[in-house]
N, CA, C and O atoms as a GROMACS GRO file, in nm:
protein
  380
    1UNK      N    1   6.719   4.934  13.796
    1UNK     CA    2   6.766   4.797  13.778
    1UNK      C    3   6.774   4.729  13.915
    1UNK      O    4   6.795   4.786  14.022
    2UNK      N    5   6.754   4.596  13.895
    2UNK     CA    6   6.736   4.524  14.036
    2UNK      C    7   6.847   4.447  14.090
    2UNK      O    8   6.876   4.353  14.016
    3UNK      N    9   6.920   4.456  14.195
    3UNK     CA   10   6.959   4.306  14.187
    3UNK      C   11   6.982   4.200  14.083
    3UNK      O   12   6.865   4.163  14.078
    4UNK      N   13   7.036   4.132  14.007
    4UNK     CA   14   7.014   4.013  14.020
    4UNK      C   15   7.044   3.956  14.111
    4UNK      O   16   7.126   3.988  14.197
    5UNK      N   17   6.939   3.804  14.096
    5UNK     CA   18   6.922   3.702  14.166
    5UNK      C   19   7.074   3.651  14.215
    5UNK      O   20   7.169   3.633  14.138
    6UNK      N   21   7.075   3.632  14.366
    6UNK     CA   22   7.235   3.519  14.406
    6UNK      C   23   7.353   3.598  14.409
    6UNK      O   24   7.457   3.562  14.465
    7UNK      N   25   7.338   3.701  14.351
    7UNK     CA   26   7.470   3.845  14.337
    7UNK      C   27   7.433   3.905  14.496
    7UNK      O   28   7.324   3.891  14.551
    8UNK      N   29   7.526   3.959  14.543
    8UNK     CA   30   7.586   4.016  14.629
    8UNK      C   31   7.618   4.178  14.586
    8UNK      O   32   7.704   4.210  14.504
    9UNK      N   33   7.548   4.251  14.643
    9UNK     CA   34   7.549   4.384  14.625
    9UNK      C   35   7.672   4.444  14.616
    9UNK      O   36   7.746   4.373  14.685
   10UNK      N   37   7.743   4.545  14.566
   10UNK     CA   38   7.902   4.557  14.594
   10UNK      C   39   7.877   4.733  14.613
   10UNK      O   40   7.856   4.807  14.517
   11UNK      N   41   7.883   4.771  14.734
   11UNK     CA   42   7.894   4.884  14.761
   11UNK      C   43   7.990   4.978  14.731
   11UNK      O   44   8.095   4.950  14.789
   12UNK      N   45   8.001   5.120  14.636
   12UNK     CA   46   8.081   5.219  14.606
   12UNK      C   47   8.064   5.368  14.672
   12UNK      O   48   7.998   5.446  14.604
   13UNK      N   49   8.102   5.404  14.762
   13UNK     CA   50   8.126   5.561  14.784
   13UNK      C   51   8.229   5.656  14.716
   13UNK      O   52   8.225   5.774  14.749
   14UNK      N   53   8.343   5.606  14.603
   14UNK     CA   54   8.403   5.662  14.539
   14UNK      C   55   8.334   5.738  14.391
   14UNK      O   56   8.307   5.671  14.291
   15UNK      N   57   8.317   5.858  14.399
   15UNK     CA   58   8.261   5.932  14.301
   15UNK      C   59   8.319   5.879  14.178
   15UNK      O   60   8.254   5.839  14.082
   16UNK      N   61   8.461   5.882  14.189
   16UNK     CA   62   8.553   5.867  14.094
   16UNK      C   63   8.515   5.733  13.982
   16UNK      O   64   8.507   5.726  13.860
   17UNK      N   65   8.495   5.629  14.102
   17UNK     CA   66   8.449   5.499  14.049
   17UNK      C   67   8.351   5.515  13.989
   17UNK      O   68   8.351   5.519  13.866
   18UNK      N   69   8.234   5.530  14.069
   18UNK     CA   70   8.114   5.537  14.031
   18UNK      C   71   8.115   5.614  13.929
   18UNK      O   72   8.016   5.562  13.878
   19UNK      N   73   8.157   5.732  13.820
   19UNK     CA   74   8.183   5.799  13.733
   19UNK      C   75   8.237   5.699  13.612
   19UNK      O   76   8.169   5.681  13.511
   20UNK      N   77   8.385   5.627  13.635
   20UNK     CA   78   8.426   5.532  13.557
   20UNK      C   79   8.358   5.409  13.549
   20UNK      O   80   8.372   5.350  13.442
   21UNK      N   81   8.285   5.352  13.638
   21UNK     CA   82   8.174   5.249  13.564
   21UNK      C   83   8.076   5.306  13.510
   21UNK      O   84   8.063   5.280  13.391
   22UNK      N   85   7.993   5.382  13.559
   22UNK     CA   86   7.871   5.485  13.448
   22UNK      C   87   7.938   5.490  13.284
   22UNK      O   88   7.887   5.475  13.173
   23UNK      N   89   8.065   5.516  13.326
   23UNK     CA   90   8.112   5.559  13.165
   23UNK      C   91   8.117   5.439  13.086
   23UNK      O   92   8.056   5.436  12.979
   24UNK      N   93   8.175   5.351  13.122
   24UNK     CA   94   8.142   5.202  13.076
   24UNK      C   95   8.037   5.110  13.054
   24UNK      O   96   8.033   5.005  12.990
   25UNK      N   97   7.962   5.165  13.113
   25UNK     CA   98   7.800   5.107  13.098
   25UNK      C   99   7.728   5.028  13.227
   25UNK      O  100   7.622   4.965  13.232
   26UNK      N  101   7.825   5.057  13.324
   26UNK     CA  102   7.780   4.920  13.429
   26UNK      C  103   7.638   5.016  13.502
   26UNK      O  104   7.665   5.133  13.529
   27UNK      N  105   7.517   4.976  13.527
   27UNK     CA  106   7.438   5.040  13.587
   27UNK      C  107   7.413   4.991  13.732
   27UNK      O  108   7.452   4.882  13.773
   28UNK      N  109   7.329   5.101  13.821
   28UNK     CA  110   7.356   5.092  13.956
   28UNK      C  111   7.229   4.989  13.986
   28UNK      O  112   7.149   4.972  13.894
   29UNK      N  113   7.211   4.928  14.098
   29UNK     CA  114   7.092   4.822  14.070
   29UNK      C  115   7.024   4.886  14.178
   29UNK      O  116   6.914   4.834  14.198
   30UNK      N  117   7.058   5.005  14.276
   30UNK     CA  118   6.919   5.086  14.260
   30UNK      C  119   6.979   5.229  14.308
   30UNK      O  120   7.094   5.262  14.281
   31UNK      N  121   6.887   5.315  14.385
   31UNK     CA  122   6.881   5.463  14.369
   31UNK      C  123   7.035   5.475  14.445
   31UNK      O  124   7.094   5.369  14.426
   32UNK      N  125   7.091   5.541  14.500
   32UNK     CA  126   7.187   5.578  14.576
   32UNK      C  127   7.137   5.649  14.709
   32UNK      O  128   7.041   5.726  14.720
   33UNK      N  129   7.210   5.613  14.795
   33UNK     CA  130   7.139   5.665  14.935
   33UNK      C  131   7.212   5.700  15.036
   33UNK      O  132   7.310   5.630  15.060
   34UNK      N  133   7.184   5.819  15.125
   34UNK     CA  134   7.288   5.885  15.188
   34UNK      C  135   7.279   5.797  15.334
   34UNK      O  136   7.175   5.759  15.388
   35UNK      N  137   7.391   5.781  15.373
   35UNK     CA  138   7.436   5.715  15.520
   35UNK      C  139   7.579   5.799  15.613
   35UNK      O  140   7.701   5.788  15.603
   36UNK      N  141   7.516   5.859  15.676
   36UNK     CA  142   7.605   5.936  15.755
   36UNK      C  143   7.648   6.054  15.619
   36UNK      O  144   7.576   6.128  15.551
   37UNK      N  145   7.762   6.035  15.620
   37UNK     CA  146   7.838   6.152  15.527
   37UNK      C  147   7.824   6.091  15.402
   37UNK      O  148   7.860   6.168  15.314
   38UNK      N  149   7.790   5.991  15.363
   38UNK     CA  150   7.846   5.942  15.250
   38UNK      C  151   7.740   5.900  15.152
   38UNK      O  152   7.646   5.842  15.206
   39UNK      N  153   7.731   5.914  15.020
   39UNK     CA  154   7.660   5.830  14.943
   39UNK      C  155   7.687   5.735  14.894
   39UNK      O  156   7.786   5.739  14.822
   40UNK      N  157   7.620   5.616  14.905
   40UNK     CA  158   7.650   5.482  14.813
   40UNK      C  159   7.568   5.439  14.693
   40UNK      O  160   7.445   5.441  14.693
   41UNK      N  161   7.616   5.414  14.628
   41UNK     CA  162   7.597   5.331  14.508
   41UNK      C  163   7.624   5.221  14.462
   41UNK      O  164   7.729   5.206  14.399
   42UNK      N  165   7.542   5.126  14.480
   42UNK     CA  166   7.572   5.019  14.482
   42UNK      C  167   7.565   4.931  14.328
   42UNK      O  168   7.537   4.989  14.223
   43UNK      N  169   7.584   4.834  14.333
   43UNK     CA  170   7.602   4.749  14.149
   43UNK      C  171   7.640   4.569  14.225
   43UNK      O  172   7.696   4.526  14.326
   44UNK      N  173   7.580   4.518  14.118
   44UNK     CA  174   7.618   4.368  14.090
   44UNK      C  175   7.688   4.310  14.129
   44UNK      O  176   7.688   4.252  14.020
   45UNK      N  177   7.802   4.230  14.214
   45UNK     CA  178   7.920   4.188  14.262
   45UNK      C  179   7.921   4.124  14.121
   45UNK      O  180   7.834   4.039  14.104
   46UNK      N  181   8.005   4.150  14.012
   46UNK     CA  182   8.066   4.038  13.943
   46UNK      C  183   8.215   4.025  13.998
   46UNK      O  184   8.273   4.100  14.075
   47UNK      N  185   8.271   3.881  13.923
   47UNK     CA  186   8.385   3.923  13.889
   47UNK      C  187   8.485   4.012  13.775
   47UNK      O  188   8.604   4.038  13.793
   48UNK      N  189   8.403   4.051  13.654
   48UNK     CA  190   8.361   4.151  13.580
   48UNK      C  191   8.431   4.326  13.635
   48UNK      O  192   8.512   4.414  13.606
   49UNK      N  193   8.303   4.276  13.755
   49UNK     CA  194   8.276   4.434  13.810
   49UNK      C  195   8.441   4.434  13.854
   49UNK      O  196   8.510   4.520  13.799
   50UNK      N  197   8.499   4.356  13.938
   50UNK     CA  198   8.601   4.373  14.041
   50UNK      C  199   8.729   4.420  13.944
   50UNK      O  200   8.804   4.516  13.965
   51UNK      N  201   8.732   4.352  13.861
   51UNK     CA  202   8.812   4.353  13.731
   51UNK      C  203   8.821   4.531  13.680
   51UNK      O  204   8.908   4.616  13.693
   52UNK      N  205   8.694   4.532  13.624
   52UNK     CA  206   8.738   4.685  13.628
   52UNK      C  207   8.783   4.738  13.687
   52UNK      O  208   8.878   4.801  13.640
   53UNK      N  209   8.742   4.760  13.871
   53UNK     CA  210   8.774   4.810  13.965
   53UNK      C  211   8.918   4.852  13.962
   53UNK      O  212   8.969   4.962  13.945
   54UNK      N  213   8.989   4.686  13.989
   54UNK     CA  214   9.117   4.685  14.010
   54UNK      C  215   9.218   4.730  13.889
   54UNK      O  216   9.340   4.744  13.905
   55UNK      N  217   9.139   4.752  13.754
   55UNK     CA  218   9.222   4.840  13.610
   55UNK      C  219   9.205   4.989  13.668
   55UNK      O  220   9.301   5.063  13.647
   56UNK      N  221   9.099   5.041  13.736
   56UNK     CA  222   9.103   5.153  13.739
   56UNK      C  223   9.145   5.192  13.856
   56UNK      O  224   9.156   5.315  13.849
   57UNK      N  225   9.182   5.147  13.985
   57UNK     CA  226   9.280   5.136  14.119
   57UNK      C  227   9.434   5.147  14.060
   57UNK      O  228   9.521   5.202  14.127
   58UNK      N  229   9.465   5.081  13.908
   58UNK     CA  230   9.596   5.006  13.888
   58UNK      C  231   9.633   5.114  13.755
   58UNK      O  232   9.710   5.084  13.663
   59UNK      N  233   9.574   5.223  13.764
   59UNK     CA  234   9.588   5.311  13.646
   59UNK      C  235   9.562   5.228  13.481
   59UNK      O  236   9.603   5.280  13.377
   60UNK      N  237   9.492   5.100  13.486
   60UNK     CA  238   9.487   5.054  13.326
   60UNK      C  239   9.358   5.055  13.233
   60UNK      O  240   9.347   5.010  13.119
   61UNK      N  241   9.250   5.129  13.324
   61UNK     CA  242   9.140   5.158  13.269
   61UNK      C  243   9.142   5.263  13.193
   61UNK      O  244   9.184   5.372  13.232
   62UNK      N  245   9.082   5.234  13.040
   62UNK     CA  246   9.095   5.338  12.970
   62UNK      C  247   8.949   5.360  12.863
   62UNK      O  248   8.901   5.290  12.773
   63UNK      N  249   8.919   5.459  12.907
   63UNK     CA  250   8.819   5.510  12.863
   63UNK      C  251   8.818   5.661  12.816
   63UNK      O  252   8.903   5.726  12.877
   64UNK      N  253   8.734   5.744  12.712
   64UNK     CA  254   8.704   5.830  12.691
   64UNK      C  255   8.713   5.956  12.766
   64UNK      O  256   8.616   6.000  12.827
   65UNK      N  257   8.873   6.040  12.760
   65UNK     CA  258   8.825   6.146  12.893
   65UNK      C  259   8.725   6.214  12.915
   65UNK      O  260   8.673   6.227  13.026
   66UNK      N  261   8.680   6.276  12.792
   66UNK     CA  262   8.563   6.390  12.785
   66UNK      C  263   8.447   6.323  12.846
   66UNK      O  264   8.378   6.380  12.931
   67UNK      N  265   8.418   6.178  12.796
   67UNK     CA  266   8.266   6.148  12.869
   67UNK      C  267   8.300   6.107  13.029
   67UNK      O  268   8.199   6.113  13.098
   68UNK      N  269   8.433   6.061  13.110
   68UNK     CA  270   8.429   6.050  13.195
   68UNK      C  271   8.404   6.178  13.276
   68UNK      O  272   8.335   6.176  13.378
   69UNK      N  273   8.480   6.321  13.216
   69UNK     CA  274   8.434   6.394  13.259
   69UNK      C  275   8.324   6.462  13.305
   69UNK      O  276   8.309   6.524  13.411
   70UNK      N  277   8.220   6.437  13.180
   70UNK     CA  278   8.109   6.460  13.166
   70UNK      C  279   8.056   6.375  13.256
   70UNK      O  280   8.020   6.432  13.359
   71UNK      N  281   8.039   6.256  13.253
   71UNK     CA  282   7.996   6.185  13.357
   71UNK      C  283   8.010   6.220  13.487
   71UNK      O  284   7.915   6.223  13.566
   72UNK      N  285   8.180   6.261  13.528
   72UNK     CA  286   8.192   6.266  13.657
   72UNK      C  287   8.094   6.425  13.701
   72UNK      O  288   8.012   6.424  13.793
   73UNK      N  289   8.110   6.498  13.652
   73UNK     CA  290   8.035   6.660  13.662
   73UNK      C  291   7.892   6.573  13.746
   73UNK      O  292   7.865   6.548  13.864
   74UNK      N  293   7.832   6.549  13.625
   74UNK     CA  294   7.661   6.451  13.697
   74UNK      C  295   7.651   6.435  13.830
   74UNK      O  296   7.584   6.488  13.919
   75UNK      N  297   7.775   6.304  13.820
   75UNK     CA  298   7.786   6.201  13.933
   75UNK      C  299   7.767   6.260  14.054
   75UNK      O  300   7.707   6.219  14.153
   76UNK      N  301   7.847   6.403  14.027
   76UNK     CA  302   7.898   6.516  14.136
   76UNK      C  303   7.798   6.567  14.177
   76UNK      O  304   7.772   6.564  14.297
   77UNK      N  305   7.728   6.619  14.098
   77UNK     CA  306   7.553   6.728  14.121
   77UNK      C  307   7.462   6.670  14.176
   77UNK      O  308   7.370   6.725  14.237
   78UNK      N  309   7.489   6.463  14.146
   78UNK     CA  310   7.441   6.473  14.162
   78UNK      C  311   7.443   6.414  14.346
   78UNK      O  312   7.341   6.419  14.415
   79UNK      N  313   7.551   6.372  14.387
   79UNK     CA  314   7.598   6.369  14.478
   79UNK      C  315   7.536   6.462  14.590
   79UNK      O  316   7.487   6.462  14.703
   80UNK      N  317   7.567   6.531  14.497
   80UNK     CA  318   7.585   6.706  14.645
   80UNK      C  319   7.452   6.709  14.638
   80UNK      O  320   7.421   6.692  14.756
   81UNK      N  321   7.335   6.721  14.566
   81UNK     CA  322   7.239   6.737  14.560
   81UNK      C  323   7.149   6.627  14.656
   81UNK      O  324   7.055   6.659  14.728
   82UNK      N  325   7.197   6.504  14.639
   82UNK     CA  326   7.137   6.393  14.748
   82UNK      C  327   7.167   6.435  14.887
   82UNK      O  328   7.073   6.453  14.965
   83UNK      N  329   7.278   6.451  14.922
   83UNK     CA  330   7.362   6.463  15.029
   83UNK      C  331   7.236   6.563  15.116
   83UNK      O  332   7.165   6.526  15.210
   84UNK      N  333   7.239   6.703  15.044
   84UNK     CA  334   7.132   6.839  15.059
   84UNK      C  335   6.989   6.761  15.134
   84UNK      O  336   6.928   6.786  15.238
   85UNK      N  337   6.970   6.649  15.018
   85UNK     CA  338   6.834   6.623  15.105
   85UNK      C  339   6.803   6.469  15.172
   85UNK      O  340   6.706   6.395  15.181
   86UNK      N  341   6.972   6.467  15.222
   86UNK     CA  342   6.970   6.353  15.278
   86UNK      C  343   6.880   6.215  15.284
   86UNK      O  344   6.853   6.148  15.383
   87UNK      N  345   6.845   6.196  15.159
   87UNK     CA  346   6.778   6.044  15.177
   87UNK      C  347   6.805   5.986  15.014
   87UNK      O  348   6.885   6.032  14.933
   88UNK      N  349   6.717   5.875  14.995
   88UNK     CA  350   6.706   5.855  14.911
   88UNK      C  351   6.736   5.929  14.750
   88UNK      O  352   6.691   6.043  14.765
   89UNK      N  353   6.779   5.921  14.636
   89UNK     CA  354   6.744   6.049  14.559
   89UNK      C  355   6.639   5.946  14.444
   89UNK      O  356   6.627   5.830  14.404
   90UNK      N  357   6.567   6.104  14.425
   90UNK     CA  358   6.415   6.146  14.386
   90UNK      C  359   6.301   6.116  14.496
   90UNK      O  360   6.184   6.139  14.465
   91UNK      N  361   6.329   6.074  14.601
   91UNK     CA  362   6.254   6.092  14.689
   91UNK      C  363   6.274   6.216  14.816
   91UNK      O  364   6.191   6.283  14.878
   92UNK      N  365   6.394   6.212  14.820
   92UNK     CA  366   6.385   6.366  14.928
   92UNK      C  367   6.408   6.298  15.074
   92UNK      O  368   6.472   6.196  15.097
   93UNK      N  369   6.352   6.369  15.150
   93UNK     CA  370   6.347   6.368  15.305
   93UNK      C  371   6.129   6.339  15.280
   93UNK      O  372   6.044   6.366  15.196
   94UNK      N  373   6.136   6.256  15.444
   94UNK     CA  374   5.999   6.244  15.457
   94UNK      C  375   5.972   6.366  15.516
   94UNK      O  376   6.067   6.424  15.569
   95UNK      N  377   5.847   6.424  15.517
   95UNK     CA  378   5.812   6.576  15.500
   95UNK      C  379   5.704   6.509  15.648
   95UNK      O  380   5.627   6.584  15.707
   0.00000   0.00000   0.00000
């Protein structure tokens, strides 16, 4: 998913987050990519987006434990797994 147009990228390094919007449906608008220690994942600036944010900062987000779980497990693999080959993921390291 791309960008939309005039939106402002809103950068996430919280697994946690990034786990609780996946579970909700919000998708990332592109791959996730390692910078120093960290992976980001980025999404849409709504005000939408922020909204969730601040329910799930404020303990009032409520969603499904089992699929957050499930989700978060992924999020995690797949985390650690980017991290391993430090770049882009599904692209790797340039060889």
């Amino acid at each position: 998913m791309e960008p939309k147009k005039g939106l402002k990228p809103y950068q996430v390094n919280d697994i946690a987050l990034v786990s609780y919007l996946q579970t909700i449906g919000y998708k990332q608008t592109k791959d996730p990519t390692v910078v120093g220690h960290n992976v980001h994942y980025l999404y849409n600036d709504t005000d939408e987006l922020r909204k969730e944010i601040e329910d799930f900062y404020n303990h009032r987000a409520q969603v499904d434990p089992l699929s957050l779980l499930e989700t978060f497990r992924t999020i995690k693999t797949t985390t650690m797994e980017l991290k391993k080959l430090g770049g882009v993921w599904g692209g790797g390291r340039d060889e």
